[in-house]
ROSE-4610 file (N, C-alpha, C; in Angstrom, 1 decimal, always signed):
// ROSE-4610
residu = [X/X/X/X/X/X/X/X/X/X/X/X/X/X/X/X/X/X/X/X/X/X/X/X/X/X/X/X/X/X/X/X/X/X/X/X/X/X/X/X/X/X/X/X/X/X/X/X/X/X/X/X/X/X/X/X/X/X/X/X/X/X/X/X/X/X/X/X/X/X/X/X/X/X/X/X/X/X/X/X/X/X/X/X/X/X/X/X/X/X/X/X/X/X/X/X/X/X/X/X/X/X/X/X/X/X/X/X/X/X/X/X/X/X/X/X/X/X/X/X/X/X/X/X/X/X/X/X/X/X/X/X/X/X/X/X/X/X/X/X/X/X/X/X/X/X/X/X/X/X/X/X/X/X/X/X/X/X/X/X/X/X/X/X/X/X/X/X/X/X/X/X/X/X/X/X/X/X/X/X/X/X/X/X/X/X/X/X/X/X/X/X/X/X/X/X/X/X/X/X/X/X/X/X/X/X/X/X/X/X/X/X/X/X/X/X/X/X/X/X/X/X/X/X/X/X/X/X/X/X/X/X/X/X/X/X/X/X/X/X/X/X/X/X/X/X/X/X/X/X/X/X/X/X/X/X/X/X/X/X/X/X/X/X/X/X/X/X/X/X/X/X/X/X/X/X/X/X/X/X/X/X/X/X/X/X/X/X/X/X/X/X/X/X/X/X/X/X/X/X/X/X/X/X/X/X/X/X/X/X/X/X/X/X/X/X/X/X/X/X/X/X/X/X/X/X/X/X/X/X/X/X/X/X/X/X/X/X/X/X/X/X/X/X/X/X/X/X/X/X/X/X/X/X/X/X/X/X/X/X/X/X/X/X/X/X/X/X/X/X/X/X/X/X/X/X/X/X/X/X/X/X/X/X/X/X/X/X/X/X/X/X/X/X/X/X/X/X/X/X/X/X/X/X/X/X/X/X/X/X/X/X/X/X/X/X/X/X/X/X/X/X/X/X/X/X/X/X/X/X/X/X/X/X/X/X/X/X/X/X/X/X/X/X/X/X/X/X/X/X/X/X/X/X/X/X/X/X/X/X/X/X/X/X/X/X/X/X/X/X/X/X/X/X/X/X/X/X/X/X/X/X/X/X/X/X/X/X/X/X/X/X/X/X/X/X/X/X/X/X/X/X/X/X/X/X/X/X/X/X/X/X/X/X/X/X/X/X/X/X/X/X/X/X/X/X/X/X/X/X/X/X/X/X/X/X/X/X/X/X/X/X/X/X/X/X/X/X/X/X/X/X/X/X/X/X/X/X/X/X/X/X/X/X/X/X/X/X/X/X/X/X/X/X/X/X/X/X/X/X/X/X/X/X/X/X/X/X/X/X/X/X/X/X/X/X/X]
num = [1/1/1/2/2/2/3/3/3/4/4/4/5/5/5/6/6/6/7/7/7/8/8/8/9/9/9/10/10/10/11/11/11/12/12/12/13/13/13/14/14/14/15/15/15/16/16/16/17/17/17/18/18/18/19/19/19/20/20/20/21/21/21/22/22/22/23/23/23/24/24/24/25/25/25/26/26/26/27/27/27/28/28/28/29/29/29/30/30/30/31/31/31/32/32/32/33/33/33/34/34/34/35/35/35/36/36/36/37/37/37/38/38/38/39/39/39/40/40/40/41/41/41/42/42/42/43/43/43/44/44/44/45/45/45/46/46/46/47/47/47/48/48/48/49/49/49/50/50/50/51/51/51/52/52/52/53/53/53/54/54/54/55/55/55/56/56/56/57/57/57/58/58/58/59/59/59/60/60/60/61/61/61/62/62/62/63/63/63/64/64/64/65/65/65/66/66/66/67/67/67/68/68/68/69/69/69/70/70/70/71/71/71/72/72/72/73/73/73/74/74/74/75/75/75/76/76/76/77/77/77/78/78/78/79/79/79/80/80/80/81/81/81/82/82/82/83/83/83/84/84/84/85/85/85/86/86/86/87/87/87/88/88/88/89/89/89/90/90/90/91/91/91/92/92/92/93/93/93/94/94/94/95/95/95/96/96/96/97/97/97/98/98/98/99/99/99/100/100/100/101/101/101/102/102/102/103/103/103/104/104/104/105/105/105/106/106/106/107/107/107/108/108/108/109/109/109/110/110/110/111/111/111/112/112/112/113/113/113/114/114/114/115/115/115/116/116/116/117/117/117/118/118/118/119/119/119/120/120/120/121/121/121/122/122/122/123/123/123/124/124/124/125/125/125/126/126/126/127/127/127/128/128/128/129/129/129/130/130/130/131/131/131/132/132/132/133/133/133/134/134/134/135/135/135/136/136/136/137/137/137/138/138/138/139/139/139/140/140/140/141/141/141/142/142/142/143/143/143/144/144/144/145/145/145/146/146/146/147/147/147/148/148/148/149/149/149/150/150/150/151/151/151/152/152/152/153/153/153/154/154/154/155/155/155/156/156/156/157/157/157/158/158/158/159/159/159/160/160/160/161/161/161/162/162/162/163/163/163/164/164/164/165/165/165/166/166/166/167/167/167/168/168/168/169/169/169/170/170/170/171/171/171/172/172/172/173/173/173/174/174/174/175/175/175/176/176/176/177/177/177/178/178/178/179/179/179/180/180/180/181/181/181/182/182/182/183/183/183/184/184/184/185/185/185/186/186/186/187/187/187/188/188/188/189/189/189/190/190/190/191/191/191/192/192/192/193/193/193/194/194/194/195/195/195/196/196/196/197/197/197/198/198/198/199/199/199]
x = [+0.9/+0.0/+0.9/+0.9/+1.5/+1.2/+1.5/+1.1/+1.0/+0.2/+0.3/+0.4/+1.3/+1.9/+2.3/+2.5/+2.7/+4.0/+4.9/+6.5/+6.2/+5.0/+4.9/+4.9/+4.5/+4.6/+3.3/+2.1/+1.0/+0.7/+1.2/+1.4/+2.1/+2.8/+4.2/+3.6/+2.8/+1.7/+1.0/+0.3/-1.2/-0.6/+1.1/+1.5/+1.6/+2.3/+2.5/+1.3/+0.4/-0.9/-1.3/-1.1/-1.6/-0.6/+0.4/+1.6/+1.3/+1.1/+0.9/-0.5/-1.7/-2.4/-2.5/-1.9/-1.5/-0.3/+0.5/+1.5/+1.2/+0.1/-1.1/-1.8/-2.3/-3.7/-2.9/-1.7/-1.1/-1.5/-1.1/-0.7/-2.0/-3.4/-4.6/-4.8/-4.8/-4.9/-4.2/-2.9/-2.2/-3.2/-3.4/-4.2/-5.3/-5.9/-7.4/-7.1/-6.0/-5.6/-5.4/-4.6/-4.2/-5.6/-6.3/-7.2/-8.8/-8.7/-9.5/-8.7/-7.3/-6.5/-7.0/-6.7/-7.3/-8.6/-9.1/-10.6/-11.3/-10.7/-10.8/-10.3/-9.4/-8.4/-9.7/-10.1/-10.9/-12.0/-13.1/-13.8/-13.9/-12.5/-12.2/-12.2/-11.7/-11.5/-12.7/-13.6/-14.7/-15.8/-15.9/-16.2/-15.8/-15.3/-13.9/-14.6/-14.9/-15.6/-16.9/-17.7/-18.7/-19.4/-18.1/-18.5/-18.2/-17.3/-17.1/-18.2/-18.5/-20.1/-21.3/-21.3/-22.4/-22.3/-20.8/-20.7/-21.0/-20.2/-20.6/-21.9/-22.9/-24.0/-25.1/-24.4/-25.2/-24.8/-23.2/-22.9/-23.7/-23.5/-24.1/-26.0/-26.4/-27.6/-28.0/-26.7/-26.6/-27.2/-27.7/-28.2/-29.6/-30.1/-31.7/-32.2/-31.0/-31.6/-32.2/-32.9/-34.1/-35.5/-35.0/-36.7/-36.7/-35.8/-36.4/-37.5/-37.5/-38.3/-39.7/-40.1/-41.2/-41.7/-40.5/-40.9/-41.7/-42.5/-43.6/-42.7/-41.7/-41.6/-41.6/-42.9/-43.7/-44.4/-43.7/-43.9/-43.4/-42.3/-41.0/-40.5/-40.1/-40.2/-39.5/-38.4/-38.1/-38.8/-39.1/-40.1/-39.6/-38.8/-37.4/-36.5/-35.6/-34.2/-34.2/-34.1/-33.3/-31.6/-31.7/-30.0/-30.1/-29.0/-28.3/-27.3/-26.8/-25.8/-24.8/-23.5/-22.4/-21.3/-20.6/-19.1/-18.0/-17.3/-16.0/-14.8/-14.1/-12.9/-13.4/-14.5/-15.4/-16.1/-16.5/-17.1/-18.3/-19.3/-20.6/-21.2/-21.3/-21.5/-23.1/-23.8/-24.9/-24.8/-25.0/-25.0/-26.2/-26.1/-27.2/-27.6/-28.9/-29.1/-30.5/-31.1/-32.0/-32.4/-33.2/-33.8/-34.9/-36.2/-37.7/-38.3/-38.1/-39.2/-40.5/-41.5/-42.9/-43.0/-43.6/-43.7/-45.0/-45.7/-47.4/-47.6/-48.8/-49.3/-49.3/-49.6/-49.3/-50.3/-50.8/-50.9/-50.2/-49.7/-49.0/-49.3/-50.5/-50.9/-50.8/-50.8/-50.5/-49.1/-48.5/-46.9/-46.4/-45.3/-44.1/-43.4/-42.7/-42.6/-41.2/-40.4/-39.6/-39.6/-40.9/-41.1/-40.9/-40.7/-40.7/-38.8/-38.3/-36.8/-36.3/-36.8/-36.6/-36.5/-37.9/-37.9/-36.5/-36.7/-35.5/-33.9/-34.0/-32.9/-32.7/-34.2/-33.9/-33.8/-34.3/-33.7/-32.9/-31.7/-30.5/-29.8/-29.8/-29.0/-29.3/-30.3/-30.4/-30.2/-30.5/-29.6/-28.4/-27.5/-26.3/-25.4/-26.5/-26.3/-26.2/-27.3/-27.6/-26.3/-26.3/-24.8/-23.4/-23.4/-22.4/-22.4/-23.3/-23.6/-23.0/-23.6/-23.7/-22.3/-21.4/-20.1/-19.6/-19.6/-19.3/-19.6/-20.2/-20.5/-19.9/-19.8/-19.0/-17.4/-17.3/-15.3/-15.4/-16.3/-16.2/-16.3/-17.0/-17.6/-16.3/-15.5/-13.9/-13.2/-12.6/-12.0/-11.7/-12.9/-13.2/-12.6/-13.0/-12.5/-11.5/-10.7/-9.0/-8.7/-8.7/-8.2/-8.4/-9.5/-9.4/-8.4/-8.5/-7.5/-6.5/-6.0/-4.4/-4.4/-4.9/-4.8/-4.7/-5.2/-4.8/-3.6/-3.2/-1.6/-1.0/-1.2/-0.3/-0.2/-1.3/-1.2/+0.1/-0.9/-0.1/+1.2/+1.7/+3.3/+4.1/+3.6/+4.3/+4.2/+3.0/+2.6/+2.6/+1.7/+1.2/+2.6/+3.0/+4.0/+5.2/+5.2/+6.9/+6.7/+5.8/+5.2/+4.7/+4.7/+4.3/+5.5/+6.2/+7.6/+8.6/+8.6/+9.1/+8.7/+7.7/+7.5/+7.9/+7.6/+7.9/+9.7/+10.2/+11.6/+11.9/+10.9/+11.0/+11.2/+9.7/+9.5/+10.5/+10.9/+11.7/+12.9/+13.7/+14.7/+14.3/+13.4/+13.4/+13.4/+12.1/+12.1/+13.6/+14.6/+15.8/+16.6/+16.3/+17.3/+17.0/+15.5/+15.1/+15.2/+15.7/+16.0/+17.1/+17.9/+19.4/+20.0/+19.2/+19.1/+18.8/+17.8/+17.0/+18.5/+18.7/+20.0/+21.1/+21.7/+22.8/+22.1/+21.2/+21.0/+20.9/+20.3/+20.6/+21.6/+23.1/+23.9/+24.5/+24.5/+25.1/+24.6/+23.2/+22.7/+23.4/+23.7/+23.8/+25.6/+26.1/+27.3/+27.9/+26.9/+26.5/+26.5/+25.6/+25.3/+26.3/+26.7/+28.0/+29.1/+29.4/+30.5/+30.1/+28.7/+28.1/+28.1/+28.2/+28.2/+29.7/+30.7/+31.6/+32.2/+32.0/+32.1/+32.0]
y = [-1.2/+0.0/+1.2/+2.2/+3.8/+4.3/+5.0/+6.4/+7.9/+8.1/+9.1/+10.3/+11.1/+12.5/+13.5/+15.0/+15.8/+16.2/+17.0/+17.4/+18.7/+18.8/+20.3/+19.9/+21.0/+21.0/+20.2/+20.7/+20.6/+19.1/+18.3/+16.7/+15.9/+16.9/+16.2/+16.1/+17.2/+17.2/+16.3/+15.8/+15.4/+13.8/+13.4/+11.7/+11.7/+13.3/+12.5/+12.4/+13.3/+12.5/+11.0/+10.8/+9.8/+7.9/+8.7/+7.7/+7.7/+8.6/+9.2/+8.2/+8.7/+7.4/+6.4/+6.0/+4.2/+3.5/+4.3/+4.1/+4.0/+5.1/+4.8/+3.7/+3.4/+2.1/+0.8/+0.7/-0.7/-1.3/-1.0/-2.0/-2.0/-1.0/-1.8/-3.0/-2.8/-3.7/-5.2/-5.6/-6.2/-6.8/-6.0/-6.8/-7.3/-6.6/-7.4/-8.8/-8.8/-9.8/-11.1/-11.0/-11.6/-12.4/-11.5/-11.8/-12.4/-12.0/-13.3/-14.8/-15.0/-15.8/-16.5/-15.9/-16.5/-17.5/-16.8/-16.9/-18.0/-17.8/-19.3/-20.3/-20.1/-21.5/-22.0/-20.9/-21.2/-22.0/-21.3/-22.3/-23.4/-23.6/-24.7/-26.0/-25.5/-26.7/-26.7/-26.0/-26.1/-27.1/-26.5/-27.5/-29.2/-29.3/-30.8/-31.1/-30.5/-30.8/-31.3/-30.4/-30.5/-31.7/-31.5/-33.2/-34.2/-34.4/-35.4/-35.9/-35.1/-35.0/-35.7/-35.1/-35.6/-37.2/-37.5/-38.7/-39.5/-38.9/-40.1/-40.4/-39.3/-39.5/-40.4/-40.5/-41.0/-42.5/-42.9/-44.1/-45.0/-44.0/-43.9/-45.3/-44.4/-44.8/-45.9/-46.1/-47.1/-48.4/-49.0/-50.1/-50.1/-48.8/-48.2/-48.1/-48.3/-48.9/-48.9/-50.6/-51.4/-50.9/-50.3/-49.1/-47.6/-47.2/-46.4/-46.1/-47.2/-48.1/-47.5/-48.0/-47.6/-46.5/-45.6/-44.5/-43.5/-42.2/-41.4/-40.7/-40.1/-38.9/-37.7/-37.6/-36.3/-36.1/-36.9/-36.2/-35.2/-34.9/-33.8/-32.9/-31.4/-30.9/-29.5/-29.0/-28.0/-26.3/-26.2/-24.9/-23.6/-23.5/-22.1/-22.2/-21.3/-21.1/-20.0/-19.7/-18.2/-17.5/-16.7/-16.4/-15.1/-15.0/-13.5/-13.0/-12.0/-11.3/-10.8/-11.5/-10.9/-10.3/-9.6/-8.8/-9.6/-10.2/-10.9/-9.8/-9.2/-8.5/-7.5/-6.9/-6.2/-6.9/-8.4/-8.9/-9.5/-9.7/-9.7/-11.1/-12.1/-13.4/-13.5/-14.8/-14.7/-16.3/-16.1/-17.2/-17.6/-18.8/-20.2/-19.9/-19.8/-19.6/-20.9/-20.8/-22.1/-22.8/-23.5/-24.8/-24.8/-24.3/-24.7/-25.8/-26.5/-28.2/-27.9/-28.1/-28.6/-30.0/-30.4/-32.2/-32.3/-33.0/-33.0/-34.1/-34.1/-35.3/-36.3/-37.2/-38.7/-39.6/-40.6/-41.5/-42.6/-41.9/-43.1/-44.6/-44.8/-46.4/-46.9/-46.4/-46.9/-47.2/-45.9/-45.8/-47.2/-46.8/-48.4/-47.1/-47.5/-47.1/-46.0/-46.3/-45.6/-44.3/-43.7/-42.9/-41.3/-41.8/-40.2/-39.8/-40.8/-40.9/-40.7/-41.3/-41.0/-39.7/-39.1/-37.9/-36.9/-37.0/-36.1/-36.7/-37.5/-37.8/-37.4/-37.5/-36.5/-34.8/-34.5/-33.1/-33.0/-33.5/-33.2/-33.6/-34.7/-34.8/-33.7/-33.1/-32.1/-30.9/-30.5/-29.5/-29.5/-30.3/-30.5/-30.2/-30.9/-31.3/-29.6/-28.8/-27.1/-26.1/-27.0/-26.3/-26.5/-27.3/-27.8/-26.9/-26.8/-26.4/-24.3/-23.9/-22.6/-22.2/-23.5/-23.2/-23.0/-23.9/-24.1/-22.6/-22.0/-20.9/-19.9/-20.0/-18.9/-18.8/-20.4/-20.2/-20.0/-20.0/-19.2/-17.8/-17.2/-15.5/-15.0/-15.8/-15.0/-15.4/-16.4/-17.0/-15.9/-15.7/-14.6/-13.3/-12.7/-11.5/-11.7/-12.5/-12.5/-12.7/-13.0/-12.5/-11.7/-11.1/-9.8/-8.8/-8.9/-8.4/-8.3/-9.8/-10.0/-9.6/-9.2/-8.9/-7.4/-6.9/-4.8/-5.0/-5.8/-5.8/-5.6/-6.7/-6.8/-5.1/-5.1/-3.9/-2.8/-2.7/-1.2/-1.6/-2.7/-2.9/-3.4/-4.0/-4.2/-3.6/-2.1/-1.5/-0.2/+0.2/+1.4/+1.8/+2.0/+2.6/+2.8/+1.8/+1.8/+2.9/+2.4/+3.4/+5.2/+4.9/+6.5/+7.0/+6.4/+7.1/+7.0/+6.4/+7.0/+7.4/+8.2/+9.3/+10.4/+10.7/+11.3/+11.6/+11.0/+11.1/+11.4/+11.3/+11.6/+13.5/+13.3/+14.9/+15.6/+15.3/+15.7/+16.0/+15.5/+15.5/+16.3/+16.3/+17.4/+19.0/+18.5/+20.5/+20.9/+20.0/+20.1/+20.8/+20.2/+20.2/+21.7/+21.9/+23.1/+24.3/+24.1/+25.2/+25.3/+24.1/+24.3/+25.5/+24.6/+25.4/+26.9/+26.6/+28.3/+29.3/+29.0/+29.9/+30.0/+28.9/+28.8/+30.0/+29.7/+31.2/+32.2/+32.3/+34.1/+34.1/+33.3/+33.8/+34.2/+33.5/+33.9/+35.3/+35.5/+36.7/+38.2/+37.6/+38.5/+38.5/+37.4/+37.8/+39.0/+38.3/+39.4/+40.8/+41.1/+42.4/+43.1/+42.5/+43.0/+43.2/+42.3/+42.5/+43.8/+43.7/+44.9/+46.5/+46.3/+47.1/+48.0/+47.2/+47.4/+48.4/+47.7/+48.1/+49.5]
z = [+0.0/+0.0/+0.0/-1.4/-1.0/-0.5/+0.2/+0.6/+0.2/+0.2/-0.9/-0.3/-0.8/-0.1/-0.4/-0.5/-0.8/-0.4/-1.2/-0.2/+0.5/+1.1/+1.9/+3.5/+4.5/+5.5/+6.3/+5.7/+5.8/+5.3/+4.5/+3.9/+5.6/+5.5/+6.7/+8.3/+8.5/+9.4/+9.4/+8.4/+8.5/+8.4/+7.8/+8.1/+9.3/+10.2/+12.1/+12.2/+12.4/+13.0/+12.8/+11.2/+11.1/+11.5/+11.9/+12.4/+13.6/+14.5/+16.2/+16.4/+15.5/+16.0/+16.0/+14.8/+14.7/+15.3/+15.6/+16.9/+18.0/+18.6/+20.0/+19.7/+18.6/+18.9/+18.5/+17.9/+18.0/+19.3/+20.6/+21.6/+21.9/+21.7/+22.1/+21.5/+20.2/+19.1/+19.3/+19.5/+19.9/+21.3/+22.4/+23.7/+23.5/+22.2/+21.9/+21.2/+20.7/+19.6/+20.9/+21.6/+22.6/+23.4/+23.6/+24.6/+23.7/+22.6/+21.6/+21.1/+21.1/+21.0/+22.2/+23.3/+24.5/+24.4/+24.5/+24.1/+23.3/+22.1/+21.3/+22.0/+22.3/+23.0/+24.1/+25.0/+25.6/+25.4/+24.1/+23.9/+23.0/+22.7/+21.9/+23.1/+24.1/+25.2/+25.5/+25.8/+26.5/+25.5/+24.5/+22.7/+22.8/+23.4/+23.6/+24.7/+26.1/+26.8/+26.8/+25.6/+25.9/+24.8/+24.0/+23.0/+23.8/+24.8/+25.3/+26.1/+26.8/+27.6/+27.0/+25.8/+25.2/+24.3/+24.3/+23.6/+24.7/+26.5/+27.6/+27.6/+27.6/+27.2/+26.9/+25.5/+24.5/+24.7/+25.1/+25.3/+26.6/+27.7/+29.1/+28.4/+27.4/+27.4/+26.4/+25.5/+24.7/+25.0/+26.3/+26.6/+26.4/+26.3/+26.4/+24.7/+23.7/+22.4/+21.6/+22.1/+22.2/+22.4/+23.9/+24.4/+23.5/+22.9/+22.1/+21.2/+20.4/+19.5/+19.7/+21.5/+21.5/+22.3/+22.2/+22.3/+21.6/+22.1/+20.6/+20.9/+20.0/+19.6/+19.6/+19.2/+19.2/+21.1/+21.6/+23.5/+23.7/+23.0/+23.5/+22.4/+22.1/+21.8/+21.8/+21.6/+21.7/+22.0/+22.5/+22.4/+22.4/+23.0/+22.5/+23.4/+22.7/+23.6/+23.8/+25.0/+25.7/+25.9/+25.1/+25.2/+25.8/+25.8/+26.4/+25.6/+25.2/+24.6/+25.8/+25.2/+26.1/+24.9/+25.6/+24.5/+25.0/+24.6/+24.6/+23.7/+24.4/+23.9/+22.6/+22.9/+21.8/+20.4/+20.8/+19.8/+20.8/+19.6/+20.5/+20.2/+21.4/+21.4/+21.8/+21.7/+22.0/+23.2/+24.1/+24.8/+25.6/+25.9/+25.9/+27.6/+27.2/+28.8/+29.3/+28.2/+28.8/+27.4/+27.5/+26.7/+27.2/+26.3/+26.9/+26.1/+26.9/+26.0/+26.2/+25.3/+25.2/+25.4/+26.6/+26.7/+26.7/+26.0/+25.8/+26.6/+27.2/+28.2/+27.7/+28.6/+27.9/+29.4/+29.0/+30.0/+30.8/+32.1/+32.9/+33.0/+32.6/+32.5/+31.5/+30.2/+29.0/+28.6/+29.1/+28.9/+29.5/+29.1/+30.0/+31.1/+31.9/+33.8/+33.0/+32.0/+32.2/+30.9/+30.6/+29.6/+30.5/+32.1/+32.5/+32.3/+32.9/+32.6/+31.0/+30.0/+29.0/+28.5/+28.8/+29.1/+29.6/+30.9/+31.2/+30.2/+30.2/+29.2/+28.1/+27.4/+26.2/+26.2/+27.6/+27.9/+27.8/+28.5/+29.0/+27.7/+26.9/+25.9/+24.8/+24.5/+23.8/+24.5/+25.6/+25.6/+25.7/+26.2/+26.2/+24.3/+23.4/+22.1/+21.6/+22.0/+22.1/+22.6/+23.3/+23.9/+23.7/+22.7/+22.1/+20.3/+20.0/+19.4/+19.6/+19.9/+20.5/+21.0/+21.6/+21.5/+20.5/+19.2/+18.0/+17.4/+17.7/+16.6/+17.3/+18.7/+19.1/+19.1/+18.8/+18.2/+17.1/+15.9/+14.7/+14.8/+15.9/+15.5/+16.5/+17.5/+18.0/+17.1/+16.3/+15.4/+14.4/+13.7/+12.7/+13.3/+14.4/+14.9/+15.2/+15.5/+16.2/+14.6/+13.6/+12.3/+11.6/+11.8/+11.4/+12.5/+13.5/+14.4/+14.2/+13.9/+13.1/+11.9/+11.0/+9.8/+10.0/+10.9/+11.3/+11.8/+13.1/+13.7/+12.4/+11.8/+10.3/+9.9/+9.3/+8.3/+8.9/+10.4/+11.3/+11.2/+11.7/+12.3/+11.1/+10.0/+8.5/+7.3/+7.4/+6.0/+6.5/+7.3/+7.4/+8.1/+9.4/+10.0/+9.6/+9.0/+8.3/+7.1/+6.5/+5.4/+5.5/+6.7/+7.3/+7.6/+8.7/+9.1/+7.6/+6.8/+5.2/+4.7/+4.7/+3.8/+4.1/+5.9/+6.9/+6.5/+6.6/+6.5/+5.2/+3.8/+2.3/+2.5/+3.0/+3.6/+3.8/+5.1/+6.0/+5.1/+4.4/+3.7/+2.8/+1.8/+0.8/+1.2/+2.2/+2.7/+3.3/+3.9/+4.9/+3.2/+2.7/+1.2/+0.4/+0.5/+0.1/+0.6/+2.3/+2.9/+2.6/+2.6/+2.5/+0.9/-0.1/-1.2/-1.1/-0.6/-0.5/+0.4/+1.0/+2.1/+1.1/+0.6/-0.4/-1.4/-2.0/-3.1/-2.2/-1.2/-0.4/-0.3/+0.2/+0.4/-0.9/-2.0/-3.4/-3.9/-3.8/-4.0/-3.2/-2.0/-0.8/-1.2/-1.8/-2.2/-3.4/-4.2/-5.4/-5.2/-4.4/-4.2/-3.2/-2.3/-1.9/-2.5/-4.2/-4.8/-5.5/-5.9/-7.0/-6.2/-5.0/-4.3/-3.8/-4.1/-4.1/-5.9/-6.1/-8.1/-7.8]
């Protein structure tokens, strides 16, 4: 990326500013970087966790099979989920706060004894399943932001800065050169006229 610049005073101005802020906001930038790196790592373990959970789960109940078979179905039911919005290092997550099942009545005497157990079982494995879930999208939406994050570190500390304090110094050197010039002809002038003055 150039920079695009003028060799005046007012050009040479307006790169410090623009160096002076992105010099100031590197190291925020950098601790946000940090602290979404964190972050992922976090819910990547917790993701690991929470698969593992739900694979003990599902194994836990692997003997129960057979009785699924004659299970209905249509007893249970997801009815909504309640979230909350939190900010994680200025990115905005949505997190899992409950699981509301619809469970439609049923007859205890018709049923077989362990359709209440089933029940809770299919709660807990689905929300568990929900929550597993919901982690998963939240190491994509930090994931996504800690790269775009890193991709500004980048820019600032390998394009922009270096790129600013050289022009800065392009500047700097021509006007240094043009004054120098500029004095060199007063004095030649001012030599002149002293010689012509003499004549």
């Amino acid at each position: 990326m150039a920079i695009k610049f003028q060799f005046n005073k007012t050009s040479l101005n307006e790169l410090n500013k623009q160096l002076k802020m992105r010099t100031k906001a590197l190291p925020t930038i950098k601790n946000k970087e940090s602290a979404l790196r964190l972050e992922v790592q976090k819910a990547k373990e917790q993701a690991g966790k929470l698969s593992e959970e739900l694979e003990r789960r599902i194994s836990l109940y692997s003997y129960m099979s057979g009785l699924w078979n004659e299970f209905d179905p249509n007893l249970i039911k997801v009815r909504d989920i309640k979230l909350s919005s939190t900010k994680i290092a200025g990115v905005h997550i949505q997190a899992l706060e409950e699981v509301v099942f619809d469970i439609k009545p049923y007859n205890l005497l018709d049923c077989p004894v362990w359709y209440a157990d089933g029940l809770q079982i299919l709660k807990n494995m689905a929300t568990a399943g929900i929550q597993y879930e919901f982690c998963l999208q939240k190491i994509s939406l930090l994931d996504h932001a800690r790269k775009k994050t890193t991709q500004k570190v980048n820019l600032y500390e390998k394009v922009q800065i270096p790129g600013y304090t050289e022009a800065i110094r392009k500047i700097k050197r021509f006007l240094e050169d043009e004054d120098n010039l500029s004095k060199s002809a007063q004095k030649i002038v001012k030599k002149r006229q002293e010689e012509e003055a003499k004549i």
